[in-house]
C-alpha positions in Angstrom: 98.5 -45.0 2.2 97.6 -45.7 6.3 93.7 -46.0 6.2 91.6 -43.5 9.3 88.4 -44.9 10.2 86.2 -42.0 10.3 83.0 -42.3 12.2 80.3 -39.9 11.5 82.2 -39.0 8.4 78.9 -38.6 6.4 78.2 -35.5 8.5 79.1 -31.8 8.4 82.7 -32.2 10.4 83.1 -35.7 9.2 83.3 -35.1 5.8 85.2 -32.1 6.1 87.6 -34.1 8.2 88.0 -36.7 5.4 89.1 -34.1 3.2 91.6 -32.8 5.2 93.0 -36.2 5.7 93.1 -37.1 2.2 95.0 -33.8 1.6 97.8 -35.1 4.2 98.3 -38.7 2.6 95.7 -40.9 4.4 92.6 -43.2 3.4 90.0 -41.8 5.1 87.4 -45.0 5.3 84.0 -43.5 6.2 81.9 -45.5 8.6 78.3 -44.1 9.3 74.2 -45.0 9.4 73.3 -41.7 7.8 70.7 -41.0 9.9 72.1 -37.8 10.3 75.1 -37.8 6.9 74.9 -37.3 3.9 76.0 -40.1 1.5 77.0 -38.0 -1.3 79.7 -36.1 1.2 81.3 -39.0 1.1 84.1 -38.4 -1.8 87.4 -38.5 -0.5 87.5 -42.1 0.4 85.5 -46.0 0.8 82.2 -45.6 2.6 81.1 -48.2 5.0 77.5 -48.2 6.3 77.0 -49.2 10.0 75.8 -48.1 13.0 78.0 -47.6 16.4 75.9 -49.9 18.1 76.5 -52.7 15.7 79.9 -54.8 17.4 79.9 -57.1 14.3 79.6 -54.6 12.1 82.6 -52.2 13.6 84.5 -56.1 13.8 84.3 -56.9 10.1 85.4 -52.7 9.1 88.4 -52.9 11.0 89.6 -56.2 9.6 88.7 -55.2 6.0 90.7 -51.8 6.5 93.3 -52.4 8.9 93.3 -48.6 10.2 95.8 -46.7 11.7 93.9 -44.7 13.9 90.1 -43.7 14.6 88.7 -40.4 14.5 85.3 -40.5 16.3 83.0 -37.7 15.2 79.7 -39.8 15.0 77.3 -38.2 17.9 73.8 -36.5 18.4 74.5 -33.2 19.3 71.0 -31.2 19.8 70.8 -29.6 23.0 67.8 -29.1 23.0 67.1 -33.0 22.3 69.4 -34.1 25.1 67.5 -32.1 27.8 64.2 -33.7 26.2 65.1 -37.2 25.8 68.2 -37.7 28.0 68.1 -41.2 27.4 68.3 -41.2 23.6 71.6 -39.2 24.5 73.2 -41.8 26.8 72.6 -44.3 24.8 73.2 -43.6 21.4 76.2 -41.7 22.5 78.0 -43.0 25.2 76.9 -47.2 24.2 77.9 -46.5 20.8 81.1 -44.8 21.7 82.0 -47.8 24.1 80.6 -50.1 21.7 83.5 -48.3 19.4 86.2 -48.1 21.8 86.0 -51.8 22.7 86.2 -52.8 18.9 89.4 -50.4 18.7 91.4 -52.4 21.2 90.3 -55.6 19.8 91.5 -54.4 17.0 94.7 -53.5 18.0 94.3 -49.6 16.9 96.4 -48.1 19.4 95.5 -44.4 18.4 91.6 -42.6 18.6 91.0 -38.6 17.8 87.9 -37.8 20.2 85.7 -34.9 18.8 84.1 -33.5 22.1 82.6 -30.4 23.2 83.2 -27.2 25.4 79.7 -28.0 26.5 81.5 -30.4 29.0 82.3 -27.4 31.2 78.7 -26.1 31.4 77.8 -22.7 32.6 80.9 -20.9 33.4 80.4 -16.9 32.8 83.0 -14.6 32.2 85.9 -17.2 32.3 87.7 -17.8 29.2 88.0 -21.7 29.3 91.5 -24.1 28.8 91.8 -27.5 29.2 92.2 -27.1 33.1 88.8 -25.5 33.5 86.1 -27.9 35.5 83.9 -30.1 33.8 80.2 -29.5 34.9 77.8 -30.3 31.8 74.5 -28.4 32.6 72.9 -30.6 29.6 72.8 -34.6 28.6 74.8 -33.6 25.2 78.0 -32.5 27.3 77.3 -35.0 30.2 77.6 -37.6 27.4 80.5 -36.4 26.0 82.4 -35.9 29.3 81.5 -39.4 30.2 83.3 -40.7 26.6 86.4 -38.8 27.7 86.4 -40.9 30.5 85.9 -43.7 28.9 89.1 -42.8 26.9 91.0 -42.2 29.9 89.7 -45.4 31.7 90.9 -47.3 28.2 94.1 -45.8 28.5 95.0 -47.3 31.3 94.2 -50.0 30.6 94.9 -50.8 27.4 97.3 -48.6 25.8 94.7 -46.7 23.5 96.4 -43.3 23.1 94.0 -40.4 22.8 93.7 -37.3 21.4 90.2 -35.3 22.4 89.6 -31.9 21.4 86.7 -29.8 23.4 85.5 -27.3 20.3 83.2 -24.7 20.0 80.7 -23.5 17.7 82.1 -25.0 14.0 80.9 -22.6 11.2 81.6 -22.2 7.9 82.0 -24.7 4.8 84.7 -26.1 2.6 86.3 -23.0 0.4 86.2 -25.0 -2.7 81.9 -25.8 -2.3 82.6 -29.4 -2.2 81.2 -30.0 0.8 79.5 -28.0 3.5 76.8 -28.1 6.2 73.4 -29.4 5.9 71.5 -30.6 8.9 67.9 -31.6 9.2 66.2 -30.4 11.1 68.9 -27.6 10.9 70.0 -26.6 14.0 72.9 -24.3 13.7 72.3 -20.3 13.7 74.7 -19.7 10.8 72.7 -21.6 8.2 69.6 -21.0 9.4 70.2 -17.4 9.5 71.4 -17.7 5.5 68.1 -19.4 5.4 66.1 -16.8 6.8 67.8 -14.9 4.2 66.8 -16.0 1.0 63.0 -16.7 2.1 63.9 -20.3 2.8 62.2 -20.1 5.8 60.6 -17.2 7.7 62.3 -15.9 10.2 65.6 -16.8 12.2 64.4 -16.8 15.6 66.5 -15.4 18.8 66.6 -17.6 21.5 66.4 -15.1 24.7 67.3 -11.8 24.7 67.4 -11.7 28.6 70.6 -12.7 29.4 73.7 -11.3 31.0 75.4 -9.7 28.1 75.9 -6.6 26.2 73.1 -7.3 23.8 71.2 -9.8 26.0 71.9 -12.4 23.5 74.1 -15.4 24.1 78.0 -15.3 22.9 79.6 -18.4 21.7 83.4 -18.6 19.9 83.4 -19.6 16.9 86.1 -21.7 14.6 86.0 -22.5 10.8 85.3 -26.0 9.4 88.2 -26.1 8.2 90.5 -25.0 10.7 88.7 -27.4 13.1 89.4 -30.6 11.1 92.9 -29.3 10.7 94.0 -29.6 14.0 92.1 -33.2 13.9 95.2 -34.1 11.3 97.4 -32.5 13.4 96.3 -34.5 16.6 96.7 -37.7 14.4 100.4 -36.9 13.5 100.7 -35.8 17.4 99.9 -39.7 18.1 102.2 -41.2 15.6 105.1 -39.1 16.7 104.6 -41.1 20.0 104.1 -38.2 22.0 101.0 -39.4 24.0 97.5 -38.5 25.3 96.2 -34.8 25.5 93.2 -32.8 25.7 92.7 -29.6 23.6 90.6 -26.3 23.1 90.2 -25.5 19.6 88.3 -22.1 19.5 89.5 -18.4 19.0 89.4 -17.0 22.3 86.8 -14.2 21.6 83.2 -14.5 21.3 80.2 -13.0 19.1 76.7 -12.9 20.5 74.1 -13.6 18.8 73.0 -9.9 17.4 76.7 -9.8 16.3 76.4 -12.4 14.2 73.4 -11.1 12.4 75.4 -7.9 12.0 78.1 -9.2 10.3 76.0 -11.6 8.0 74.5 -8.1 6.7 77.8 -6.7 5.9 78.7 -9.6 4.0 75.6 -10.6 2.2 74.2 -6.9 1.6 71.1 -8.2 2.4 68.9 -8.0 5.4 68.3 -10.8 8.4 64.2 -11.3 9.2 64.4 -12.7 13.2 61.9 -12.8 15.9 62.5 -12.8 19.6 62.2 -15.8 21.3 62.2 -17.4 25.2 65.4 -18.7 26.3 66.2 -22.4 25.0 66.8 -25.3 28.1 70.1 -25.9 28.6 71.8 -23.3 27.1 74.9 -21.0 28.9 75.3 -17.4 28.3 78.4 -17.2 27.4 81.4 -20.3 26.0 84.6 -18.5 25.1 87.9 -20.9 24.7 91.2 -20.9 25.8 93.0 -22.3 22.9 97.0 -21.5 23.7 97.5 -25.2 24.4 96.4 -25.9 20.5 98.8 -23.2 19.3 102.3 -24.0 21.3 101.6 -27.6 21.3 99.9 -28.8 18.2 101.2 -25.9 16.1 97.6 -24.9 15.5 96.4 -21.5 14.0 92.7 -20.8 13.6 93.8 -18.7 10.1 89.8 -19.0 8.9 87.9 -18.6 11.5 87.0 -14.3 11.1 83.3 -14.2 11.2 83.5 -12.5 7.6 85.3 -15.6 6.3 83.2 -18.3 8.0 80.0 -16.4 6.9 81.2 -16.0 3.4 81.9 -19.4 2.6 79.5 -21.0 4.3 76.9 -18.3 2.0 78.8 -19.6 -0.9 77.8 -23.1 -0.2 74.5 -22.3 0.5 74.0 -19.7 -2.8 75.1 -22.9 -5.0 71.8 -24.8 -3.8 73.1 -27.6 -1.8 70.6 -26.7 0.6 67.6 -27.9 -1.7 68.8 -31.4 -1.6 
C-alpha cells in the first residue's frame, strides 16, 4: 500500500481524511503536535508526532515512510484569533507550511493536496464564488492561506511539486459510523456548539450580529459534509497520480443557510429547542460565502451526496449523543 503523509490528521478533517484514504487502499501516516488533535482519532494508520516547524523532524518522517503524496490539513483556523494575533497566524501557518513544502521537494514527493479556504476571497456579497473569483482575504486566517497557495504555485515552477488545493467552506457533520467526529477546544464551530447549547452543555449558543445584509440579518455560509469534503481530497490525490496536473477547486454546495436557518433545522431534527442570545458582530467576518463548485463536479467527478443540513446535523448529533464530547 502507497503511504499519504497526512498533516494535521489528529484533527477534525484530518482524521476524517485518513479514513477516507484507508478506505481507497492507502497508508495514511499521521503527522501532528496535537495541540489542536486528538491522539485517539488517530486509527486508520501510524501516528508520528511533530510539529511543522520542526525540518528534522518532517526529514526523518519522510525517509521512514517514503510517501506518495502529502495532504496538508495542519493550520490554525480561528478567525477570530487571526484578526487578534496576526502574527501567530503568519507564522505558524505560512513558516510551517514552507517549512513542509521545502521538506516535500527534498524528499522527492512530487504530489501535495492543499486544504485552503473560501476565506481567501474575502467579502464578496451576493456573488456565488468559483475558482476564478478574486482573492482579497479581509482576515490573517485567509491571508495566510492565500499566501500558501502561492507558495505552491511558486514550488511548482520550480520544482515540479504538482498541487492540488481545494478552497472549502463551512465542513459540518461527522463520520456516519461515530468513529470519529469533531471536537475542538475551545469549540469554535456553530454546529457543535449549537448541539452544545442543546443538551445544557453550555448555556447559550450565541449569534454573532444580527445586523447584517440578509433575509434574517444573520450571516449565510455553505456548508459541505465531513465526509464528502475528504472525499474529493482522495479524489484530488488520484487526479495527481493520473498525471493530469495542478488545479484549484471549490468544494461547497452552491446554496447557503444563515445562521437562524441553521438553528431551524437543528430543531426539526433533534425535537428539541436551541437556547441563543444575540450578539455584536465578530471582526473579520463576511456576510455571506456561497461556492461555486461545478469545477469539482465535471472535473473531479465530485458529488456533495451528504451535505443536506438534515444529514450533516444528524450525524454530527449522533456523535455528540454518544459522549465523545466529554473527553
Amino acid at each position: 500500500m502507497q503511504n499519504v503523509l497526512v498533516t494535521g490528521g489528529a484533527g477534525y478533517i484530518g482524521s476524517h481524511a485518513c479514513k477516507a484514504l484507508k478506505a481507497a487502499g492507502f497508508t495514511p501516516v499521521t503527522y501532528d503536535s496535537l495541540v489542536t488533535g486528538w491522539e485517539d482519532s488517530v486509527k486508520f494508520g501510524p501516528f508520528e508526532k511533530g510539529d511543522l516547524m520542526d525540518r528534522a523532524r518532517l526529514d526523518e518522517v519522510f525517509a521512514k515512510y517514503q510517501p506518495v503524496a502529502v495532504m496538508h490539513f495542519a493550520a490554525l483556523s480561528q478567525v477570530g484569533e487571526s484578526m487578534k494575533e496576526p502574527g501567530l497566524y503568519w507564522r505558524q501557518n505560512v513558516m510551517g507550511s514552507l517549512t513542509l513544502i521545502e521538506a516535500t521537494v527534498a524528499a522527492g514527493v512530487k504530489h501535495f493536496v492543499f486544504s485552503s479556504t473560501c476565506a481567501t476571497y474575502g467579502e464578496q456579497d451576493n456573488v456565488v464564488l468559483d475558482e476564478n473569483s478574486v482573492q482579497q482575504p479581509i482576515n490573517a486566517y485567509g491571508a495566510s492561506k492565500r499566501a500558501i497557495e502561492d507558495i505552491l504555485d511558486n514550488f511548482g515552477a520550480a520544482y515540479g511539486l504538482e498541487h492540488v488545493i481545494f478552497r472549502y467552506f463551512n465542513v459540518a457533520g461527522a463520520d456516519p459510523e461515530g468513529e470519529i467526529g469533531e471536537h475542538h477546544r475551545p469549540e469554535t464551530h456553530l454546529i457543535p456548539i449549537m448541539l452544545e447549547a442543546i443538551d445544557g452543555k453550555r448555556p447559550a449558543l450565541t449569534i454573532f450580529g444580527t445586523d447584517y445584509d440578509t433575509p434574517d440579518g444573520t450571516c449565510i455560509r455553505d456548508y459541505v459534509h465531513v465526509c464528502d469534503l475528504v472525499d474529493a481530497h482522495v479524489l484530488g490525490l488520484k487526479w495527481l497520480q493520473e498525471g493530469k496536473g495542478s488545479s484549484v477547486f471549490n468544494l461547497g454546495t452552491g446554496s447557503g443557510f444563515s445562521v437562524r436557518e441553521v438553528i431551524d433545522q437543528s430543531r426539526a431534527v433533534t425535537n428539541l429547542s436551541v437556547p441563543y442570545e444575540e450578539g455584536p458582530r465578530r471582526p473579520g467576518d463576511c456576510t455571506k460565502l456561497v461556492s461555486g463548485s461545478s469545477r469539482a463536479e465535471t472535473e473531479l467527478g465530485w458529488s456533495p451526496e451528504r451535505s443536506t443540513m438534515a444529514q450533516m446535523i444528524g450525524d454530527a448529533w449522533l456523535w455528540h449523543r454518544e459522549g465523545h464530547y466529554d473527553k
